[in-house]
Residue frames as qw, qx, qy, qz and C-alpha x, y, z in Angstrom:
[[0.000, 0.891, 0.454, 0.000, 0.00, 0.00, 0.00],
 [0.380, 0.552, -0.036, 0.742, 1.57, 3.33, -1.06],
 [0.257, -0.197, -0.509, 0.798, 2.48, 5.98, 1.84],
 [0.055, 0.781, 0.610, -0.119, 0.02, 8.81, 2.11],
 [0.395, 0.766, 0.073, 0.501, 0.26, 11.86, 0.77],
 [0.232, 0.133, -0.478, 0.837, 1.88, 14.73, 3.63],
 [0.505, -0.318, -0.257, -0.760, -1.86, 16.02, 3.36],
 [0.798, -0.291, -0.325, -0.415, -3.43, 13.16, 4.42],
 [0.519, 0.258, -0.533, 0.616, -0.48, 12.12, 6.91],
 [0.073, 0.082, -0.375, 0.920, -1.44, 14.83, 8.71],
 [0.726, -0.174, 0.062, -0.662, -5.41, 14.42, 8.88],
 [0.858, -0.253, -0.441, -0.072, -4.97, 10.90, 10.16],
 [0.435, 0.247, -0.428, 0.753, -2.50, 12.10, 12.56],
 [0.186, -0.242, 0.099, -0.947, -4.64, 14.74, 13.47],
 [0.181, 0.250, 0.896, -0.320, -7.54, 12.25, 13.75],
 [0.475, 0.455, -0.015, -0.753, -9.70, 14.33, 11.20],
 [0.327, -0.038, 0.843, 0.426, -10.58, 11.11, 9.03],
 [0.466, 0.762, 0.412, -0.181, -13.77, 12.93, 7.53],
 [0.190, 0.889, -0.199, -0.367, -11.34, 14.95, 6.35],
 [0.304, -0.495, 0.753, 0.310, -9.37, 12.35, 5.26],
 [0.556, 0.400, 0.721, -0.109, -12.39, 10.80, 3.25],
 [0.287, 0.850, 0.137, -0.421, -12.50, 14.11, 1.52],
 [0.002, 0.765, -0.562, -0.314, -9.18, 13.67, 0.34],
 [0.504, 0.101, 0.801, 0.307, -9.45, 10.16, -0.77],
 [0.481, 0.717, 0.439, -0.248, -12.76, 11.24, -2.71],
 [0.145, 0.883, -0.204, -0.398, -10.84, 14.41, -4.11],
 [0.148, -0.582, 0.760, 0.247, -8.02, 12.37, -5.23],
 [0.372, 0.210, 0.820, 0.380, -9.64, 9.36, -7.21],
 [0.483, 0.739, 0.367, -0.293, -11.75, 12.00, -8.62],
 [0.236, -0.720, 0.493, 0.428, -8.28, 13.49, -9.77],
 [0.396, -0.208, 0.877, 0.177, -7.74, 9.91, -11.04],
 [0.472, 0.552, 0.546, -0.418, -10.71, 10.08, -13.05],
 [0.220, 0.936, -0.103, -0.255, -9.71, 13.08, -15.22],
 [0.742, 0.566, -0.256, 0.253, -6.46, 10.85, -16.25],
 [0.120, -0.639, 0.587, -0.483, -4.25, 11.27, -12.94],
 [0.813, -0.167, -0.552, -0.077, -4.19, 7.39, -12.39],
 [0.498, 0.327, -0.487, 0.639, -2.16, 8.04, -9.72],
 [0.170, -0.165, 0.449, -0.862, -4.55, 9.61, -7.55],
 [0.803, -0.191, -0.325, -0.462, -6.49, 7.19, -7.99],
 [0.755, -0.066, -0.624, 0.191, -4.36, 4.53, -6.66],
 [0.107, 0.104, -0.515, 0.844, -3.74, 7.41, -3.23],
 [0.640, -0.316, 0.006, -0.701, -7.76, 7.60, -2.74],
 [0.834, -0.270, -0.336, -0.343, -8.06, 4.21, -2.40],
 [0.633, 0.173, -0.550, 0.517, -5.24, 3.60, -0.61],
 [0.035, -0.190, 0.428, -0.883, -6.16, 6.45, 1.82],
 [0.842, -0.249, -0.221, -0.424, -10.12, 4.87, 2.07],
 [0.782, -0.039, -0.580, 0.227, -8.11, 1.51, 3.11],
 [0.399, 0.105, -0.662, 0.626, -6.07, 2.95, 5.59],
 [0.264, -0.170, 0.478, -0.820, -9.24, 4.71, 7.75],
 [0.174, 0.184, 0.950, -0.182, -11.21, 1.05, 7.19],
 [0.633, 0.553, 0.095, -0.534, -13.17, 1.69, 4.48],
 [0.071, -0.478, 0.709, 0.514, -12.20, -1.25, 2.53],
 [0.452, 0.468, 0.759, -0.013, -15.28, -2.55, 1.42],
 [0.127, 0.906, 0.023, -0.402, -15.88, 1.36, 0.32],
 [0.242, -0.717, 0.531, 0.383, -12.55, 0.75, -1.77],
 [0.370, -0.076, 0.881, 0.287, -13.09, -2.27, -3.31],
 [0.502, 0.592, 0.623, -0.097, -16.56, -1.33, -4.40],
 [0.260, 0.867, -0.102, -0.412, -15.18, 1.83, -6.16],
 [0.187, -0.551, 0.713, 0.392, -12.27, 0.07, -8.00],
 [0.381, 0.314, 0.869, -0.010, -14.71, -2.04, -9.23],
 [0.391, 0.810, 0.418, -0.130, -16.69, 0.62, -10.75],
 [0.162, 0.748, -0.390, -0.513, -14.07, 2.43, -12.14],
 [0.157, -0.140, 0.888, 0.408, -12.59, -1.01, -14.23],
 [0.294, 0.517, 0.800, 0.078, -16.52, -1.22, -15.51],
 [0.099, 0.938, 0.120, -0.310, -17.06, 2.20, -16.05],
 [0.179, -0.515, 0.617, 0.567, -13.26, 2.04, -18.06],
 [0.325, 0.031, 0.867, 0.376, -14.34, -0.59, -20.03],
 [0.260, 0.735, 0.531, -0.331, -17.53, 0.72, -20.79],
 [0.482, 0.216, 0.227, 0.818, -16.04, 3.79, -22.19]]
């Protein structure tokens, strides 16, 4: 699983994991738009505040939603 960003580091640190949700969210949206990369830090940051059902279901829909076109 990839480190977290400093960002998000610091809102799980902090204990702010809404805020840390925000940033996953923000970041595979990121990933969306062609920034695969922030895709692979949302979900990673979902995982790490135990949202990994929440993770799996979204990776899922993006690879159907890819294929889809």
């Amino acid at each position: 699983m990839p480190a977290p960003s400093a960002e998000a580091q610091a809102l799980l640190d902090g204990d702010r994991t809404g805020e840390a949700i925000i940033v996953a969210i923000d970041n595979i949206g990121r990933g969306v738009q062609g920034d695969l990369r922030g895709v692979t830090e949302g979900l990673s940051l979902m995982r790490m505040v135990g949202l990994d059902s929440m993770a799996r279901r979204t990776a899922l829909e993006l690879m159907i939603l890819e294929r889809r076109g």
